[in-house]
C-alpha positions as CSV (number, residue, x, y, z in Angstrom):
1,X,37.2,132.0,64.0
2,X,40.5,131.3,62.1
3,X,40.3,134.7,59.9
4,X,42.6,137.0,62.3
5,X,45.4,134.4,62.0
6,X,45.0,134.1,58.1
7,X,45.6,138.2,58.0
8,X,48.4,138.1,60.3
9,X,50.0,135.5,57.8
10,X,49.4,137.7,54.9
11,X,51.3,141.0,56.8
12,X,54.4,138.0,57.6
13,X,53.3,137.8,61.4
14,X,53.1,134.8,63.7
15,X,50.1,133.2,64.5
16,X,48.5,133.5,68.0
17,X,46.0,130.8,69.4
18,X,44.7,133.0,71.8
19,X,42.5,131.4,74.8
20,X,41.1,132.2,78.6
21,X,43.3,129.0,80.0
22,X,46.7,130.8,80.5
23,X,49.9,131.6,78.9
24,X,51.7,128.8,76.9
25,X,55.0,127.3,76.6
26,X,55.5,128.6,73.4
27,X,58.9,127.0,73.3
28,X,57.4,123.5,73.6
29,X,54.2,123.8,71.0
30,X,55.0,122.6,67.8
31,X,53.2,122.2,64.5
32,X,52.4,119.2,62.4
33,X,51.2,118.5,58.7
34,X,49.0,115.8,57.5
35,X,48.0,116.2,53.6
36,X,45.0,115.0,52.3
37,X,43.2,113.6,49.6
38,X,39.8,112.8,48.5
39,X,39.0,109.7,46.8
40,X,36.1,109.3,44.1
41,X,33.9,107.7,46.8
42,X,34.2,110.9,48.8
43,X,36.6,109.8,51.0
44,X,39.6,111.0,52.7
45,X,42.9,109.5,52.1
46,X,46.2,110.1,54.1
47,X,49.2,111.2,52.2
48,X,52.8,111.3,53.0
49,X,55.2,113.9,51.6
50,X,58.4,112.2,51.0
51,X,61.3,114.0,49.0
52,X,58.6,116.5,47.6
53,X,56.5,113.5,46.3
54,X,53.3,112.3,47.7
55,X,52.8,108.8,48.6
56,X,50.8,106.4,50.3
57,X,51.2,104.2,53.3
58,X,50.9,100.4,53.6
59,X,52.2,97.9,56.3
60,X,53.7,94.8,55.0
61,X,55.1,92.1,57.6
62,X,55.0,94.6,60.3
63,X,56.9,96.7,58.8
64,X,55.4,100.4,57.1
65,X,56.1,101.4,53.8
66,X,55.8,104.0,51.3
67,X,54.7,104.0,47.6
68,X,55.0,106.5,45.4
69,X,51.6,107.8,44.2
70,X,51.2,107.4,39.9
71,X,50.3,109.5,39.0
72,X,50.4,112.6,41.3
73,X,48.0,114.5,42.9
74,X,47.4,118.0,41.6
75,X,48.2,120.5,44.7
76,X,45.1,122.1,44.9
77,X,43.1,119.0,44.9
78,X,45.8,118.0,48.4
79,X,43.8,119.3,52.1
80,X,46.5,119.7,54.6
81,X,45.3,119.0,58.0
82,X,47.2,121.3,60.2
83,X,47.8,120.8,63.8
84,X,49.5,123.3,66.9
85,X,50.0,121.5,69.6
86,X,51.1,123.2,73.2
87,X,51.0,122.9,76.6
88,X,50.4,125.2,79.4
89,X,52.6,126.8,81.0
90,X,51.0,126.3,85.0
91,X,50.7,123.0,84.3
92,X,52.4,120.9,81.7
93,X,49.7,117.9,82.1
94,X,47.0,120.5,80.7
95,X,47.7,120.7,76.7
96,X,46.0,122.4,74.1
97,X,45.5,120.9,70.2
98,X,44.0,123.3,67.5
99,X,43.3,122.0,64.0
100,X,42.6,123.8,61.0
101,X,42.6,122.9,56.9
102,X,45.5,124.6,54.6
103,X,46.7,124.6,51.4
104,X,49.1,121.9,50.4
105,X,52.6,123.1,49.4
106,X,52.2,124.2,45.7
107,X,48.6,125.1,45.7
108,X,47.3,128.3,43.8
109,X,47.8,131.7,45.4
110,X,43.9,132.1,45.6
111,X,43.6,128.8,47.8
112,X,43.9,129.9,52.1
113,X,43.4,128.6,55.4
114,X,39.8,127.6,56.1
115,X,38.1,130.3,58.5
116,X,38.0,128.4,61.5
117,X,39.6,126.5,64.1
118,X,38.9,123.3,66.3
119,X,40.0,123.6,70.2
120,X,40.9,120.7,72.0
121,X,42.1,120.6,75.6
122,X,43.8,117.7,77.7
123,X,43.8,117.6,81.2
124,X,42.5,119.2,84.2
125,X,42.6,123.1,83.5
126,X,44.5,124.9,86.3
127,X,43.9,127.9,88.0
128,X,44.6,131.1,86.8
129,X,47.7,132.3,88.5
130,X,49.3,136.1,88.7
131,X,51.4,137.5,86.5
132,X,55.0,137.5,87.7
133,X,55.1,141.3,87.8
134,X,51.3,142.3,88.8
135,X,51.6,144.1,92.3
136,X,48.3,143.4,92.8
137,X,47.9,139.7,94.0
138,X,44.2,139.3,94.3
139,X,44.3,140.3,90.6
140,X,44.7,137.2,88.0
141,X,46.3,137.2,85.1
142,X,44.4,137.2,82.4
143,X,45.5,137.4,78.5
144,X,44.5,140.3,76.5
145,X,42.4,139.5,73.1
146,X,45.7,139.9,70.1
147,X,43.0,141.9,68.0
148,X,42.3,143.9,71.3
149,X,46.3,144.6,71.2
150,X,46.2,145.4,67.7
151,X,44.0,148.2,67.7
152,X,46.2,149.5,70.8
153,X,49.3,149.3,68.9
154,X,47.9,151.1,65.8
155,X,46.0,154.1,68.3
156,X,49.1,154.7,70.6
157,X,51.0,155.9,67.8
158,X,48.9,159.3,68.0
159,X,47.6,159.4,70.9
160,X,48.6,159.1,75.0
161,X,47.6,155.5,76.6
162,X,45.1,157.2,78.4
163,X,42.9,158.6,76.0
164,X,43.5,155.2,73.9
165,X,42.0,153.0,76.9
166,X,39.3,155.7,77.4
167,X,38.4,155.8,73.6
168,X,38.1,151.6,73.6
169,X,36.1,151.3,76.6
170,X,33.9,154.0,75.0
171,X,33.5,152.6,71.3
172,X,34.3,148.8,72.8
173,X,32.0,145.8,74.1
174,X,33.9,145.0,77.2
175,X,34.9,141.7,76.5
176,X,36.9,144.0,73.7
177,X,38.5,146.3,75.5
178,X,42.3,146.2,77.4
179,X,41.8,145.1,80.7
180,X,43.1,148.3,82.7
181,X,45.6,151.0,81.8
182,X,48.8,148.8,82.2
183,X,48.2,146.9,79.2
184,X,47.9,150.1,76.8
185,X,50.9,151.4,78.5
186,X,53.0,148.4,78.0
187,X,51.7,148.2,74.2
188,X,52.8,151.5,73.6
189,X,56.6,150.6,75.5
190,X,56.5,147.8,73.3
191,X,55.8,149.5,70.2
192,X,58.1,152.3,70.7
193,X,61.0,150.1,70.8
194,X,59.9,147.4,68.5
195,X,61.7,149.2,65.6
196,X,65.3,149.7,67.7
197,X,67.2,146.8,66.1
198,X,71.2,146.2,66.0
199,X,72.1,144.6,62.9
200,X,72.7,141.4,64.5
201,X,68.9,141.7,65.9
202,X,69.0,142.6,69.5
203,X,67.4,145.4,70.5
204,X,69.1,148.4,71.8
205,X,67.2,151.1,73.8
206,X,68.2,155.2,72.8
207,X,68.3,158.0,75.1
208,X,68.9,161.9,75.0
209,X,72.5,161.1,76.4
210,X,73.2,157.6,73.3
211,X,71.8,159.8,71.2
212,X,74.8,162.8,71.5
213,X,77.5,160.1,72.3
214,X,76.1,158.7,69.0
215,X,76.3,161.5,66.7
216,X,80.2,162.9,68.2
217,X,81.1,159.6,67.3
218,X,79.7,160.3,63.4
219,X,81.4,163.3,63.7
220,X,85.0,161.8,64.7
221,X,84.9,158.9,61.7
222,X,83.8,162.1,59.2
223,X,86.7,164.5,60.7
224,X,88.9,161.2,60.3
225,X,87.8,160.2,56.4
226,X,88.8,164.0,56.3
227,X,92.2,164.0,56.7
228,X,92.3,160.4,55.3
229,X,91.6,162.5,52.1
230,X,93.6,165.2,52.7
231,X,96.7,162.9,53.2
232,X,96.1,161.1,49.8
């Protein structure tokens, strides 16, 4: 199913392709665009966007061109075929290829993403490794379901990691629920300093002790705009 990554786009977060294989080289996946559109025969006929206008493609001596479509299509009657490609991170021969329709650029508000996804794999599927922190060895890593994470996230604002885990193994099927305890403790690290920002977008962790050092220096700049004012 496509529908958790067509809310995430509507709340202006990344999509996630989640899968049993393995964690990604997000750096290397990259996304590609083909539009679209049906002829009157009920075929499908490949468009190219070029300097906002559609076009078609035809070879001639060899050689590829591109002529402009007259007149052009309307948007929503353009299919974009949309296509993530990534490989994994163990093993760079293994890649990964999901597809999905969306709108074309222009297209009514009330046109989305169709609901599901095609998975296609490449390769010989390695075997699942540790994580580069787990101190248990025997133990492989295995990714956590980004819904399962979301429903952490939202829980351990009110409530200790324990009885969050406890709660979702409860009210959970397992295949559901966060793996152990870690993973809800490292959600609720995570969330706790998701909204520490610097202006210039790193993130900066507060204590006790930044905090004081943070508010004498407030209290300096107002006792300096102080006699600043005075003075004038």
């Amino acid at each position: 199913m496509h529908d958790d990554n067509i809310q995430r786009r509507r709340a202006g977060r990344t999509r996630t392709f989640y899968d049993d294989c393995g964690a990604c080289d997000k750096k290397g996946g990259r996304i590609s665009m083909y539009p679209y559109v049906m002829e009157s025969n009920g075929s499908m006929r490949r468009l190219f966007l070029i300097n906002k206008q559609y076009c078609c493609e035809r070879k001639q001596n060899g050689r590829r061109t591109y002529d402009l479509l007259q007149p052009q299509p309307r948007p929503e009657s353009v299919s974009t075929l949309t296509r993530y490609y990534v490989a994994c991170g163990a093993d760079m021969n293994f890649r990964k290829r999901v597809t999905w329709f969306s709108p074309s650029i222009g297209a009514p508000a009330t046109e989305q993403e169709s609901s599901y996804a095609v998975y296609e794999y490449r390769g010989k599927q390695p075997q699942a490794v540790q994580h580069g922190n787990a101190k248990n060895a025997a133990v492989p890593y295995v990714r956590t379901h980004p819904t399962v994470l979301d429903k952490v996230g939202a829980q351990v604002q009110h409530a200790v990691p324990k009885d969050v885990y406890n709660d979702l193994l409860q009210s959970s099927d397992p295949a559901d629920a966060p793996r152990n305890m870690q993973s809800v403790r490292n959600k609720k690290h995570y969330e706790k300093n998701k909204g520490c920002r610097k202006e210039d977008g790193h993130r900066y962790n507060l204590n006790f002790a930044n905090e004081i050092l943070h508010v004498l220096a407030l209290s300096l700049v107002f006792c300096i705009l102080e006699l600043l004012s005075w003075e004038a």
